[in-house]
C-alpha positions as CSV (number, residue, x, y, z in Angstrom):
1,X,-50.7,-12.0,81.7
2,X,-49.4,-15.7,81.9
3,X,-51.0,-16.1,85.1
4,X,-53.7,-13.2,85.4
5,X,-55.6,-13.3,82.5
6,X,-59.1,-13.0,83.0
7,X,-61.2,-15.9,84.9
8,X,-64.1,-17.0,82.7
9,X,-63.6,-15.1,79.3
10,X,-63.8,-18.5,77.2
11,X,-67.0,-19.8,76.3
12,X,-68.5,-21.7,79.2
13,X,-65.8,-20.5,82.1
14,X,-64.3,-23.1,83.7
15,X,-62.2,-23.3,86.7
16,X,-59.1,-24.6,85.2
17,X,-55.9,-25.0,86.6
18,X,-54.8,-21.7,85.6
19,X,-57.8,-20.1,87.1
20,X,-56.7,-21.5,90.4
21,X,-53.3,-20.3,90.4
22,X,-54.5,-16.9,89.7
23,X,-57.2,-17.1,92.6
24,X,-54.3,-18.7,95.2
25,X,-52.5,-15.5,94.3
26,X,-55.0,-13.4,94.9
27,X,-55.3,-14.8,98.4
28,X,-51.8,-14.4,99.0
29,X,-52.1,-10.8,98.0
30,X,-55.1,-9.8,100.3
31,X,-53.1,-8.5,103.4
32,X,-55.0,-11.2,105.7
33,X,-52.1,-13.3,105.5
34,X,-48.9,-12.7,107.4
35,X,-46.1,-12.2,104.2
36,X,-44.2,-9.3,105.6
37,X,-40.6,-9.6,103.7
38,X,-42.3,-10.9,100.7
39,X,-42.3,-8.7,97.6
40,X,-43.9,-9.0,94.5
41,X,-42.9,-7.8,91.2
42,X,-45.0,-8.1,88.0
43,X,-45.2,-7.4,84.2
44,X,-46.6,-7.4,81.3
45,X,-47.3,-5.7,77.8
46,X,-51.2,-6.9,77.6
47,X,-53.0,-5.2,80.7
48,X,-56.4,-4.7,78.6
49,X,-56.4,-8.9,79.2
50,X,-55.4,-9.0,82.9
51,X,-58.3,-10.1,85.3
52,X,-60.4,-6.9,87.5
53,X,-59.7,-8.5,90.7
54,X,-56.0,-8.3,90.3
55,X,-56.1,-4.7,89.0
56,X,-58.3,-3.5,91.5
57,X,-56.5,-0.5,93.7
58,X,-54.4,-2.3,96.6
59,X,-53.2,-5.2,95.1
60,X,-50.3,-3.6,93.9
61,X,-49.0,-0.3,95.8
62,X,-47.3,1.1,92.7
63,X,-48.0,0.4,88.8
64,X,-44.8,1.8,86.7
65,X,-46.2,2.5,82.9
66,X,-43.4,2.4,80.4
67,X,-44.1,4.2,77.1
68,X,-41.7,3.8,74.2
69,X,-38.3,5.7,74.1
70,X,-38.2,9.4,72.7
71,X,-35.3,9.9,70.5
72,X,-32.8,10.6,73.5
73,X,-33.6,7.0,74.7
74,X,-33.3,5.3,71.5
75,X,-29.7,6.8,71.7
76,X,-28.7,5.6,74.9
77,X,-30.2,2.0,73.9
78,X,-28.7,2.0,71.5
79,X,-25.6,2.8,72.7
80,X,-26.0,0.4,75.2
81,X,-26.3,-2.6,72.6
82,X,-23.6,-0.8,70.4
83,X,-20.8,-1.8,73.8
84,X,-20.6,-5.1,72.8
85,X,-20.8,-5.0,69.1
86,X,-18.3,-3.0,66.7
87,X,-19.2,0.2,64.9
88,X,-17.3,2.2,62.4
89,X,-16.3,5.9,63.2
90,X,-18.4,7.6,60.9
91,X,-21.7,5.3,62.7
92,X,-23.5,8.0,64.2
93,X,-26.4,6.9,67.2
94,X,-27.9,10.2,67.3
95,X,-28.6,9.5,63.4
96,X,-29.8,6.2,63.6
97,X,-32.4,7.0,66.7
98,X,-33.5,9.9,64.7
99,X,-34.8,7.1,62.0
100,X,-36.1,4.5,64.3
101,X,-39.5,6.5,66.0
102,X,-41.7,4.2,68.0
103,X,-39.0,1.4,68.3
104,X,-39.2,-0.2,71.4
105,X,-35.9,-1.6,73.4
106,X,-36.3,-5.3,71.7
107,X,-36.4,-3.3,68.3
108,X,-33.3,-1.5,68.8
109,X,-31.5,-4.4,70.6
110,X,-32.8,-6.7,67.7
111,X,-32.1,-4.1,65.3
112,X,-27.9,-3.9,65.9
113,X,-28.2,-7.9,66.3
114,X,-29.5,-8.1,62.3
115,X,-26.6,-5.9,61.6
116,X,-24.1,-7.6,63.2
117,X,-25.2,-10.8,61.6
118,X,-24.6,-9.4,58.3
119,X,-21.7,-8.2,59.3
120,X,-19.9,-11.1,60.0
121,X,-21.7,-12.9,56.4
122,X,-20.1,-10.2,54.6
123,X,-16.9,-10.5,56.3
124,X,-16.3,-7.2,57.7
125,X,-15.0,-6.5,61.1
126,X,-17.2,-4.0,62.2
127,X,-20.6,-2.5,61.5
128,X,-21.5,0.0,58.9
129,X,-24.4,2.3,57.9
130,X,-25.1,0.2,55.3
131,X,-25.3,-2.6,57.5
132,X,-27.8,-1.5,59.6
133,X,-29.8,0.1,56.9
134,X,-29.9,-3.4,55.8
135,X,-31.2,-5.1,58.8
136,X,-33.6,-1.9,59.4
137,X,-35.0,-2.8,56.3
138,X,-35.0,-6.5,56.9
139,X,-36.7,-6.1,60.4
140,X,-39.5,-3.4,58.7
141,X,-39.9,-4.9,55.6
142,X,-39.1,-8.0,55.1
143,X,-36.5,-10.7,53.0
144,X,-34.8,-9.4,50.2
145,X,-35.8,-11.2,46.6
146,X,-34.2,-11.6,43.8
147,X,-34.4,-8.5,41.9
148,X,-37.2,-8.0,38.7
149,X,-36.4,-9.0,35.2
150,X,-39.0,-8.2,33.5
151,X,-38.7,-4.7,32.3
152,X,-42.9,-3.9,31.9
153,X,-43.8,-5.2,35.5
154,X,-40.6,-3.4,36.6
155,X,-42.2,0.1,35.2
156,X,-45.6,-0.9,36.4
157,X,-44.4,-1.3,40.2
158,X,-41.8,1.7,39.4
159,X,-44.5,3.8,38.6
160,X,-46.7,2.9,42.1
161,X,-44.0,3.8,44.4
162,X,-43.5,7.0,42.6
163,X,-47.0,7.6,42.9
164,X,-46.6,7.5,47.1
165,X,-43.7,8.9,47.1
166,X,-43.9,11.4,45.3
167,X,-47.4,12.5,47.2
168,X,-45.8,12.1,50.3
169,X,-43.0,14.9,49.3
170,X,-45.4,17.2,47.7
171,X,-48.1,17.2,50.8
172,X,-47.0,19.5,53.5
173,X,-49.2,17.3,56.5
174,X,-47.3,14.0,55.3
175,X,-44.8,12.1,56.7
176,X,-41.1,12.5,55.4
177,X,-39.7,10.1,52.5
178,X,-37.3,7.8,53.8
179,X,-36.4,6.2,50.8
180,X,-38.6,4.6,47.6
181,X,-36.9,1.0,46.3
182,X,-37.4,-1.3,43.1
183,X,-36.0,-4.3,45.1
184,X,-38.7,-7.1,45.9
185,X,-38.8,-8.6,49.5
186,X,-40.4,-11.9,50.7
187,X,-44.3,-12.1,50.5
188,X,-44.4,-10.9,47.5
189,X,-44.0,-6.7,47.9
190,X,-42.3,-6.2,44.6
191,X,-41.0,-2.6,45.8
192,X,-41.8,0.1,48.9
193,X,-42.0,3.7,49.4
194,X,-40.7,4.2,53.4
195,X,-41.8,7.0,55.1
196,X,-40.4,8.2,58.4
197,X,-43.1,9.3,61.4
198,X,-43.1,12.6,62.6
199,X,-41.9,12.1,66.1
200,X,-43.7,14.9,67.2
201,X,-47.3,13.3,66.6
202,X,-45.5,9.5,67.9
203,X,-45.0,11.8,71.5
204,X,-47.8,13.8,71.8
205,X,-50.3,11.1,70.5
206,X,-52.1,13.8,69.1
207,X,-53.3,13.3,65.3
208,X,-54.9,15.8,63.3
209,X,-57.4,15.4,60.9
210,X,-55.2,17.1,58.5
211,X,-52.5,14.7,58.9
212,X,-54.8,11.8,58.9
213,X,-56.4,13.1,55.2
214,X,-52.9,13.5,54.0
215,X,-52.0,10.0,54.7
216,X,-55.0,8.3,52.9
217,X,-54.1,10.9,49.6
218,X,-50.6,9.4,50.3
219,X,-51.6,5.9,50.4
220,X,-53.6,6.3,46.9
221,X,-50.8,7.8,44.8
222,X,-49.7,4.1,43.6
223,X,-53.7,3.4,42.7
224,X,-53.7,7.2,41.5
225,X,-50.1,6.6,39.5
226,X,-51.5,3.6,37.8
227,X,-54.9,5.8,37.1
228,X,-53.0,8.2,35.3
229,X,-50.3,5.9,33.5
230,X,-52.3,3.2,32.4
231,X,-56.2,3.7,32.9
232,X,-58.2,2.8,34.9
233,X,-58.8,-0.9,32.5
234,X,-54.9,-2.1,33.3
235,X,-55.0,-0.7,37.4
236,X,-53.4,-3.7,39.4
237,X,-54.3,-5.5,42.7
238,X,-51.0,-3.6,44.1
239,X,-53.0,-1.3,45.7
240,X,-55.0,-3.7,48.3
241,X,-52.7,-3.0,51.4
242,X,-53.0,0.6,51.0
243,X,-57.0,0.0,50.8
244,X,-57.5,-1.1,53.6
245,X,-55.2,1.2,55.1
246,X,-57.7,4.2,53.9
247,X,-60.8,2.4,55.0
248,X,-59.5,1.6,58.4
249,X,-58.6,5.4,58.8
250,X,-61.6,6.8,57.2
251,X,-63.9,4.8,59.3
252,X,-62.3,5.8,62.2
253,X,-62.1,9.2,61.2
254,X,-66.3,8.7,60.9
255,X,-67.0,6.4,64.2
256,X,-64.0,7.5,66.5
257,X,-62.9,11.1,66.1
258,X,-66.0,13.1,64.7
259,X,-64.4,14.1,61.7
260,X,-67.3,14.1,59.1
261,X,-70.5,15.2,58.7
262,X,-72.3,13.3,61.1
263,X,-70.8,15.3,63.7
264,X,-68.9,14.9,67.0
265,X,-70.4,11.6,67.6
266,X,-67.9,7.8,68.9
267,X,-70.1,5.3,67.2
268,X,-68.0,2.4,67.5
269,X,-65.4,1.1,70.0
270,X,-62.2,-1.1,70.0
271,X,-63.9,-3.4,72.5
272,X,-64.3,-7.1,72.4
273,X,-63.7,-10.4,73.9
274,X,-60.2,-11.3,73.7
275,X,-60.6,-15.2,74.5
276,X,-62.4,-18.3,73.4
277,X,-65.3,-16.6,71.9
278,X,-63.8,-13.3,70.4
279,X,-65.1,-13.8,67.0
280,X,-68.1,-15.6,68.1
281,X,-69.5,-13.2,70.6
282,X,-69.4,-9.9,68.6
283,X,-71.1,-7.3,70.3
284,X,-74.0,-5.3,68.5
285,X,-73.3,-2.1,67.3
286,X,-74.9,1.1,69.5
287,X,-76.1,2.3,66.2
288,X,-79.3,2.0,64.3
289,X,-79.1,0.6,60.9
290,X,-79.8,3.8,59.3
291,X,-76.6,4.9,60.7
292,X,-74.7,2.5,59.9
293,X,-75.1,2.9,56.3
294,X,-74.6,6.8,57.3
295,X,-71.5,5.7,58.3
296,X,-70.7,3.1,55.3
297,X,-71.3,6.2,52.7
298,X,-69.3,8.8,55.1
299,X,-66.2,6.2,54.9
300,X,-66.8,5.9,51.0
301,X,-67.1,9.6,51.3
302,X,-63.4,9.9,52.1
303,X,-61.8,7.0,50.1
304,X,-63.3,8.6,46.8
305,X,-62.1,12.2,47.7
306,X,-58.3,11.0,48.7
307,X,-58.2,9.2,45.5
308,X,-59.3,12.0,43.5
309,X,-57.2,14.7,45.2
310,X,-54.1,12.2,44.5
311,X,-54.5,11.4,40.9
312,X,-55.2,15.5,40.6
313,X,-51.8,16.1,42.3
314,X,-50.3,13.6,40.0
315,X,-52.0,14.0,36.2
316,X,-50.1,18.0,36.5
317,X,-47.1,16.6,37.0
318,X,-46.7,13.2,34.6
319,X,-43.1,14.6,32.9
320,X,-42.0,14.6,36.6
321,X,-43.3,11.2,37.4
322,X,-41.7,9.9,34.1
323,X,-38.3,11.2,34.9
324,X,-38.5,9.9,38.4
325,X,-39.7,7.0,37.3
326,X,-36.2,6.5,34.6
327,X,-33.8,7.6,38.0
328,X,-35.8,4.4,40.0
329,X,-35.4,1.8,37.3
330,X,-32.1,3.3,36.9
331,X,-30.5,3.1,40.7
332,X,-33.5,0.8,41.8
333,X,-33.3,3.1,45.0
334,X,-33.6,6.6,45.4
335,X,-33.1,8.0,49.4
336,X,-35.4,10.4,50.3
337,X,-33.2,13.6,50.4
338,X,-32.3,12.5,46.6
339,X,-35.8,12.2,45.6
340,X,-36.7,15.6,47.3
341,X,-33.8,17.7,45.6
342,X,-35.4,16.2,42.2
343,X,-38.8,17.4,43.1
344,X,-37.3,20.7,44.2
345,X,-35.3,21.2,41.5
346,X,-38.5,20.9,39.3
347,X,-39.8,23.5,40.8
348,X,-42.9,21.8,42.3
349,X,-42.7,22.0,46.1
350,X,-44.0,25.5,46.2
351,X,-47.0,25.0,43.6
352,X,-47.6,22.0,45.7
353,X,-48.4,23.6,49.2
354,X,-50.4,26.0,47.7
355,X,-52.7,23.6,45.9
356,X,-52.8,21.3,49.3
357,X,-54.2,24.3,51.2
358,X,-56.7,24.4,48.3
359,X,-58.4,21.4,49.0
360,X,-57.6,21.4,53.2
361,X,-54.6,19.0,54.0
């Protein structure tokens, strides 16, 4: 994609000089020319940008797609960048690819380089779980801060990433918990509920609109926890990433996969310029106005319902969110088998599934 990106994308074309690199190649690559011996190799990760003339069937005799490794792959990366690096006994591969789905290479490699770094800054000879738990966090979400003093924002935020993660442990279509935290990382995230894919939806690429519903009720529970804790007067601006989490998946839920009442219908598409004039040259929509605003109250449709199906799974279960809330101010982080033995141990993982087949996730 260096050289063959697509000739006269930009506002007003041009023939640049990249432009006639890519066309000299192109004439090298027709077969006129005598270039027996001569074999050429290319790649790249952004073939939606690559120019029609060079994709066109003959230029290259064999196109090799590379999909990200399953979880056997991860492994043998893994242990490939775990050669040159030293790991304690008890580090286990097979673990640590089971908690890394949809990791490229580069993640993996980069991932055992972060733990190696802090490694060596905390002096230790060789690498750890913690270590890399560390540096998995680090590469996923970002700097650790200095930990929150101030004990009413701590049980404001405390209370949010119950609210997620305590959804995602009680819906039977969610992902699994990974672990909730307290501790604040760089751009300003004062705390995190992590959530591990389910491999098994990364592989197939097949999503269901069950599983897609369950993760916008998952994504309101700190809006929904906040709802129910406070009122809906003191609700915080926490809640804007997971916003437009919903919105993105509810409108493609309504434009892309047919799953609402306008029926079995792809409305919008992912296309558009990727050059110059991207956000200048927006293409109009295939739609009529009418439905567009079909599609606006469809999308509100399914944020309002998520919202109200999480703060109805949470109100029912506020002593639960309270003592959950007391263990994560009290350990500031709470893995997710922990968390789920609490839940379990209240009895509420049974009364939950049969509610969530109620209302249809």
């Amino acid at each position: 994609d260096a050289v063959g990106r697509q000739r006269g994308a930009g506002i007003g074309g041009g023939n640049d000089e990249r432009e006639q690199t890519l066309n000299q190649l192109l004439t090298e690559m027709d077969g006129f020319a005598e270039n027996s011996g001569v074999i050429l190799l290319a790649a790249t990760n952004r073939p939606d940008v690559l120019d029609a003339a060079l994709m066109r069937p003959g230029r290259f005799d064999r196109r090799i797609h590379v999909d990200l490794p399953d979880r056997r792959g991860r492994e043998a990366i893994l242990a490939v960048h775990a050669r040159s690096r030293p790991l304690e006994p008890e580090v286990s591969l097979s673990d640590w690819a089971s908690r890394t789905p949809g990791f490229s290479g580069a993640d993996l490699s980069n991932l055992l380089n972060e733990a190696a770094i802090l490694t060596a800054r905390r002096e230790r000879q060789s690498i750890n779980d913690e270590a890399i738990s560390d540096a998995l966090e680090r590469i996923t979400m970002g700097l650790t801060a200095a930990p929150l003093q101030d004990n009413a924002k701590k049980r404001l935020i405390a209370y949010h990433e119950i609210g997620h993660a305590l959804l995602a442990t009680l819906l039977p279509k969610s992902d699994d918990l990974d672990k909730v935290t307290l501790l604040p990382r760089s751009g300003g995230v004062g705390g995190f509920a992590r959530t591990m894919p389910d491999e098994e939806v990364l592989d197939s690429g097949l999503i269901s609109k069950a599983y897609l519903e369950a993760r916008m009720v998952m994504a309101m529970g700190g809006r929904a926890a906040e709802l129910v804790v406070f009122g809906p007067s003191e609700i915080t601006q926490g809640a804007s990433s997971d916003l437009e989490m919903v919105s993105r998946i509810a409108r493609e839920m309504v434009t892309r996969y047919g799953f609402s009442a306008l029926g079995p219908l792809s409305l919008e598409g992912e296309g558009s310029e990727v050059f110059l004039g991207r956000d200048w040259l927006r293409s109009e929509p295939h739609h009529s106005q009418k439905t567009g605003n079909r599609i606006d109250a469809e999308v509100q449709q399914l944020a309002r319902r998520a919202l109200s199906q999480a703060v109805s799974l949470l109100e029912c279960r506020r002593e639960l969110m309270d003592e959950l809330v007391n263990l994560l101010i009290e350990r500031e982080t709470i893995e997710g088998p922990e968390f789920r033995a609490v839940v379990e141990r209240a009895g509420e993982l049974g009364e939950a599934n049969i509610e969530a087949a109620q209302v249809g996730l």
